[in-house]
C-alpha positions as CSV (number, residue, x, y, z in Angstrom):
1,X,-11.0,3.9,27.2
2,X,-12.1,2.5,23.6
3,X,-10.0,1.8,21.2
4,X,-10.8,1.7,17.7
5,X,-8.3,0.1,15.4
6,X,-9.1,0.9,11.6
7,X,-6.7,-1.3,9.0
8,X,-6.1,-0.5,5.6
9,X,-4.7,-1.8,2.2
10,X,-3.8,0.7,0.1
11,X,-6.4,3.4,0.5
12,X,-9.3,0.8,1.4
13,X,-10.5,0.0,4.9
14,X,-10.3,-3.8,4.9
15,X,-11.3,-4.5,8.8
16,X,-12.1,-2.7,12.0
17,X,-12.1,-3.4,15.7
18,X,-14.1,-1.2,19.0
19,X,-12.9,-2.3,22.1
20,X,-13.2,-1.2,25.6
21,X,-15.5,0.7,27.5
22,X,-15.2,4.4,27.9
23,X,-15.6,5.4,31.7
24,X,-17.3,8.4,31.3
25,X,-20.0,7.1,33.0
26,X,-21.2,3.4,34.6
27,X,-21.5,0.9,32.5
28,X,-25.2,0.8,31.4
29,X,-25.4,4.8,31.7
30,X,-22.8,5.6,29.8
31,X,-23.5,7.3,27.2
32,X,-20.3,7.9,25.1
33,X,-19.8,4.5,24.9
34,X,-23.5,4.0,23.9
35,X,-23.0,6.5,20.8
36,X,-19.5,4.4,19.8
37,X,-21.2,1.7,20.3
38,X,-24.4,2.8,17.9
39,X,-21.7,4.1,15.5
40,X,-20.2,0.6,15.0
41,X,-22.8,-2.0,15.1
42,X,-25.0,0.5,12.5
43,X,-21.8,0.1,10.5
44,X,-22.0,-3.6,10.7
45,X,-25.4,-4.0,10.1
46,X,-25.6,-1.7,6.7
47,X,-22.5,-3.4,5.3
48,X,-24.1,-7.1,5.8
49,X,-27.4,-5.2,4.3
50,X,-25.4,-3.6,1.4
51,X,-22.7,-6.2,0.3
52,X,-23.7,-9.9,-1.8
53,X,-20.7,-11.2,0.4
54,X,-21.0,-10.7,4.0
55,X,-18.2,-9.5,6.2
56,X,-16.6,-12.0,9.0
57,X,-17.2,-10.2,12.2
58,X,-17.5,-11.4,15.6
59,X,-20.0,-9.3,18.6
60,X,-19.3,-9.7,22.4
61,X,-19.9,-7.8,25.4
62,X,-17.2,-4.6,25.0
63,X,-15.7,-5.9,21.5
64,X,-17.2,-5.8,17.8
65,X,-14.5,-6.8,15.0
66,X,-15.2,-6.5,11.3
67,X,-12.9,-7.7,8.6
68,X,-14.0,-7.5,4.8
69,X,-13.9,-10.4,2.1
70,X,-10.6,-10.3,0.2
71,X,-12.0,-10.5,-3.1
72,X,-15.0,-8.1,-2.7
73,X,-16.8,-6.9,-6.7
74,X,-16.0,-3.5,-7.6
75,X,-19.8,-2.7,-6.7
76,X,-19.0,-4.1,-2.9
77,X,-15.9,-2.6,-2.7
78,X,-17.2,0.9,-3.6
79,X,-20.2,0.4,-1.3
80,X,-18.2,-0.9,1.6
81,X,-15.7,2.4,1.1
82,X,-18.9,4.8,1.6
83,X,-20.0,3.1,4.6
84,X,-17.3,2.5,6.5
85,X,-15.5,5.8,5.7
86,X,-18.3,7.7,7.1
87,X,-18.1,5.6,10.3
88,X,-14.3,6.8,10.6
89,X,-15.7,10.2,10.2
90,X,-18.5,9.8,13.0
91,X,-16.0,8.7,15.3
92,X,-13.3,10.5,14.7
93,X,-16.1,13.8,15.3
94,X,-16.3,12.0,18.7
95,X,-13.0,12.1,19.5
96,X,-12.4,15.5,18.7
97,X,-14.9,16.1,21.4
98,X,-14.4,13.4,23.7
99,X,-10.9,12.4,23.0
100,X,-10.2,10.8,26.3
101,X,-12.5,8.2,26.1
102,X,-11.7,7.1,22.8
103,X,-8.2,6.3,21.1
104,X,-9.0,5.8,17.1
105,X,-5.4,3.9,15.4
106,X,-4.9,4.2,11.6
107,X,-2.9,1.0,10.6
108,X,-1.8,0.7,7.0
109,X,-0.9,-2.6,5.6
């Protein structure tokens, strides 16, 4: 299973985590975990793109964390927001369908 841990201060996502693999299919055909897998690392690439101060993150084999600068500008914040938002949407849309293979958690701080 994946698990997908999305933290929050206040009403703004401040980090994220994908873990896991789904088992849907074997590793390297599996397809599900291909698409989270897309979802995420497109997520990390547009907000090191998009944002003057780049996130801390951390890529290995099964595991991508992503954790925002404390003191983002206004601009950065409101940019991050929009990205990673519609990432929680994507996936979430996932789980709806495949919810077996993927475990979202919503932790506020």
């Amino acid at each position: 299973m994946i698990r997908v841990l999305i933290e929050y201060r206040d009403d703004d996502i401040v980090a994220f985590s994908v873990e896991g693999h789904a088992g849907y299919a074997q590793k390297g055909s599996d397809i599900y975990c291909a698409g989270v897998s897309a979802v995420a690392q497109t997520t990390l690439l547009g907000l090191l793109e998009q944002l003057e101060e780049a996130p801390r993150y951390q890529v290995e084999q099964g595991c991508l964390l992503c954790r925002l600068p404390e003191n983002l500008s206004s601009r950065d914040r409101e940019r991050a927001q929009t990205i990673l938002t519609t990432m929680v949407l994507g996936l979430q849309a996932m789980a709806e369908v495949y919810g077996e293979y993927l475990k979202i958690e919503l932790r506020r701080q």
